[in-house]
C-alpha positions as CSV (number, residue, x, y, z in Angstrom):
1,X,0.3,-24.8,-7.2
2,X,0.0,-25.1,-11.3
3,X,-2.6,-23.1,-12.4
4,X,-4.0,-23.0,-16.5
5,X,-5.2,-19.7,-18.2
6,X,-8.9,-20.6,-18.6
7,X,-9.2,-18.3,-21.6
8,X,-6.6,-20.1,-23.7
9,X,-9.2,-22.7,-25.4
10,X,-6.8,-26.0,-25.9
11,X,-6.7,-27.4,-29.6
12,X,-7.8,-31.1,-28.3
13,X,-11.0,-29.3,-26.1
14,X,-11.3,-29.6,-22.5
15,X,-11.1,-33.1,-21.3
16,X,-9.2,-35.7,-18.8
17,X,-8.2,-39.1,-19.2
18,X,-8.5,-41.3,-15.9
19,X,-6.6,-43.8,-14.8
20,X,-8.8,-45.9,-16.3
21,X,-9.1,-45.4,-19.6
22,X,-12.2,-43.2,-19.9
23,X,-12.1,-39.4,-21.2
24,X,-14.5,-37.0,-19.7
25,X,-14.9,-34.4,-21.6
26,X,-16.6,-30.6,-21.1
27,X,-17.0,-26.7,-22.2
28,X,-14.6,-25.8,-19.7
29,X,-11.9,-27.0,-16.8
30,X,-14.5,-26.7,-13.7
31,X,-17.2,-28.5,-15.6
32,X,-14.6,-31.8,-16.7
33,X,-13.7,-31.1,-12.7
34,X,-17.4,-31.4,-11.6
35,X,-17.8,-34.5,-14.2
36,X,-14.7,-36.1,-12.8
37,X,-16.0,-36.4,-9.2
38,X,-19.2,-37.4,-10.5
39,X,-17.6,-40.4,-12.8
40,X,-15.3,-41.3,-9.4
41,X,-18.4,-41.4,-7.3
42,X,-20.6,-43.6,-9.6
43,X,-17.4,-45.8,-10.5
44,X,-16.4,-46.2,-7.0
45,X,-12.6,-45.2,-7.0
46,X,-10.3,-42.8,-5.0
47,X,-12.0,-39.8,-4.7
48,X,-8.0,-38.3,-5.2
49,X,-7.5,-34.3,-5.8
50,X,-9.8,-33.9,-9.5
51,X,-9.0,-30.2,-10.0
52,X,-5.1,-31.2,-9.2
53,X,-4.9,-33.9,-11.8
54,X,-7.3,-32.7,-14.5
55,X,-5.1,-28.6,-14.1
56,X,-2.0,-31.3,-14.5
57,X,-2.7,-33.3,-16.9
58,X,-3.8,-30.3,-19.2
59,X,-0.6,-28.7,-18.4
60,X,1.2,-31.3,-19.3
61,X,-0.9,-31.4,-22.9
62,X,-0.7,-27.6,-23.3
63,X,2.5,-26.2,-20.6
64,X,2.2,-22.8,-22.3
65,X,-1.3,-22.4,-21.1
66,X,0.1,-22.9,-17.7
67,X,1.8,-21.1,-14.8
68,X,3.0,-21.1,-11.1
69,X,0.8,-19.6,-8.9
70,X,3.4,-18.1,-6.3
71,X,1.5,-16.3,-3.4
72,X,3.6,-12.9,-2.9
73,X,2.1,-10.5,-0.5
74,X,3.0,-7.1,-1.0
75,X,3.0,-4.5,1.4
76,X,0.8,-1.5,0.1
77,X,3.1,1.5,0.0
78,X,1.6,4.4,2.2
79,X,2.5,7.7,0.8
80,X,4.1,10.7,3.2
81,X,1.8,12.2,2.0
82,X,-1.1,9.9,4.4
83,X,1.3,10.0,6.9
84,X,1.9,13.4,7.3
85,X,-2.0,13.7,6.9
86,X,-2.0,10.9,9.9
87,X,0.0,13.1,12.0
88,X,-2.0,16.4,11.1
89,X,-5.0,14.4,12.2
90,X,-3.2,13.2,15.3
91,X,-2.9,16.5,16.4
92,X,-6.3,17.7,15.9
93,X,-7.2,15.1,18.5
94,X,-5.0,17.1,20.9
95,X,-7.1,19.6,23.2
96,X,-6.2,23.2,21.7
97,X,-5.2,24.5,25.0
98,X,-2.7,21.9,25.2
99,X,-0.9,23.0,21.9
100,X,2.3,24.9,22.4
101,X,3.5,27.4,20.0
102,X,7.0,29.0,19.3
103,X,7.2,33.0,18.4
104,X,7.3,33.8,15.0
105,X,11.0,34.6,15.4
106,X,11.7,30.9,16.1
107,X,9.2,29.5,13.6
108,X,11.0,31.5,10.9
109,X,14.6,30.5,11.9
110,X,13.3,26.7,11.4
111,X,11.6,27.1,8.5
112,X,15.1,28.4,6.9
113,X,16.4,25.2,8.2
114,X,13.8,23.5,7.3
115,X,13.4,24.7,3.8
116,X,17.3,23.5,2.8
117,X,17.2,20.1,4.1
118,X,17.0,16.8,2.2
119,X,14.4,15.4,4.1
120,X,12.0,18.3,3.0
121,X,10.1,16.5,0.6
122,X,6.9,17.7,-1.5
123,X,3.7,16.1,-0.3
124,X,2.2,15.9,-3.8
125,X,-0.7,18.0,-3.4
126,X,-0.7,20.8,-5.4
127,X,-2.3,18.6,-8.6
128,X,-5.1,17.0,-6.4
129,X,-7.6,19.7,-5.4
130,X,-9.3,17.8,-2.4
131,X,-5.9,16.7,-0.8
132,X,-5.2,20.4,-1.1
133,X,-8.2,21.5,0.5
134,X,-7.6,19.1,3.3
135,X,-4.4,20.6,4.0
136,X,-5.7,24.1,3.7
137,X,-8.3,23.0,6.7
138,X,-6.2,20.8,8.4
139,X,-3.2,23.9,8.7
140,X,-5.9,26.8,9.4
141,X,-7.6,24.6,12.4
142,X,-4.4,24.1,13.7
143,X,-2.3,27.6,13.2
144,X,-5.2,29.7,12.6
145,X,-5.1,32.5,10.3
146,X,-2.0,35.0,11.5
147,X,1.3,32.2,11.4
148,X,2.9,32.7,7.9
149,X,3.3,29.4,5.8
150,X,6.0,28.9,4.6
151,X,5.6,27.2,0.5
152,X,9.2,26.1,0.3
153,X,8.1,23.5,3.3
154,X,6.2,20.0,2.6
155,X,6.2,16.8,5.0
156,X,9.8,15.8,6.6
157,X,10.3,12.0,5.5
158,X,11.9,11.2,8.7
159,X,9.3,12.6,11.7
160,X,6.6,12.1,8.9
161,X,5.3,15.2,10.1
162,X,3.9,18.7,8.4
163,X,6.8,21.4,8.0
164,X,4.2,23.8,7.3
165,X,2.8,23.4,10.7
166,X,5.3,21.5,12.8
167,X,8.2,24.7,12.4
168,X,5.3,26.6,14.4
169,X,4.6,24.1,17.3
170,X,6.4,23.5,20.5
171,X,7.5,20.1,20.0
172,X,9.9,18.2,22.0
173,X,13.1,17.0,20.8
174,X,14.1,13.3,19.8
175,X,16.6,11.1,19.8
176,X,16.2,9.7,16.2
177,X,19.8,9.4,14.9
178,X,18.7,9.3,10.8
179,X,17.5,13.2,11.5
180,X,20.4,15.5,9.9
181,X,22.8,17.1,12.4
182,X,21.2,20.0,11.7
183,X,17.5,19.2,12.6
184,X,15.7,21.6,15.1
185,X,13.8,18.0,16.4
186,X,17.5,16.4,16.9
187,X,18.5,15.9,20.7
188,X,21.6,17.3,21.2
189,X,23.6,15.2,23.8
């Protein structure tokens, strides 16, 4: 559909010729719209599309005051950041009995791994105070306050999950084949 930059004022005014002959004239597009039904009510012809035909015939007048309205729908982008803060809420849904943990051995050994890998990828929170903060909470409800945290780790693009706090859980291994041969989450067939 055409559509006209209504703050473009055209050099002739704001008007439409009909079909027959007779030029309604306004202060702006909607109000020569609104007189154009009017005058095709009272004169008895085609009720037609007004806002079509005046938009057109304007363009057609003034084309550089006009445009193609396209209708693109773009997906909004979700950070990792809200993902990994999806996941960390995810788990604090989890009853804490049911959370598993790994001996700080282990945790250590995959945070090395962890640390080195391309899929390590900064979260972004170190210039935003409350999405620091909500990290800081969200990784003290779930490790407590002895498990180190290791700063070298952020959110892992694939798993879309917390390094901080996933090298420290007991999580079960996938079959995801983008994950790096090297991944502690990798199956291993």
């Amino acid at each position: 559909m055409q559509r006209i930059n209504v703050n473009l004022y055209p050099k002739d005014g704001y008007f439409f010729k009909e079909q027959d002959g007779v030029v309604i004239r306004g202060k702006k597009w909607t109000e020569v719209i609104t007189k154009t039904v009017e005058y095709r009510i009272r004169a008895k012809l085609p009720a037609g599309d007004p806002a079509k035909e005046v938009i057109a015939q304007a363009c057609t007048r003034n084309p550089s005051f006009c445009f193609q309205q396209t209708r693109v729908t773009v997906a909004p982008t979700v950070t990792l950041k809200a993902r990994v803060i999806k996941w960390l809420n995810g788990l604090l849904k989890v009853p804490k009995e049911e959370l598993e943990y790994v001996s700080p051995v282990v945790a250590k050994e995959r945070s090395q791994i962890c640390a080195t890998c391309p899929q390590n990828q900064s979260l972004g929170v170190t210039g935003c105070s409350s999405c620091k903060q909500a990290f800081t909470e969200f990784r003290k409800q779930l490790l407590g306050g002895a498990r180190i945290r290791d700063h070298r780790l952020g959110g892992c693009a694939i798993l879309e999950s917390d390094l901080v706090t996933a090298v420290h859980l007991d999580e079960v291994r996938v079959d995801i084949p983008s994950l790096p041969a090297h991944c502690w989450r990798k199956k291993i067939i």
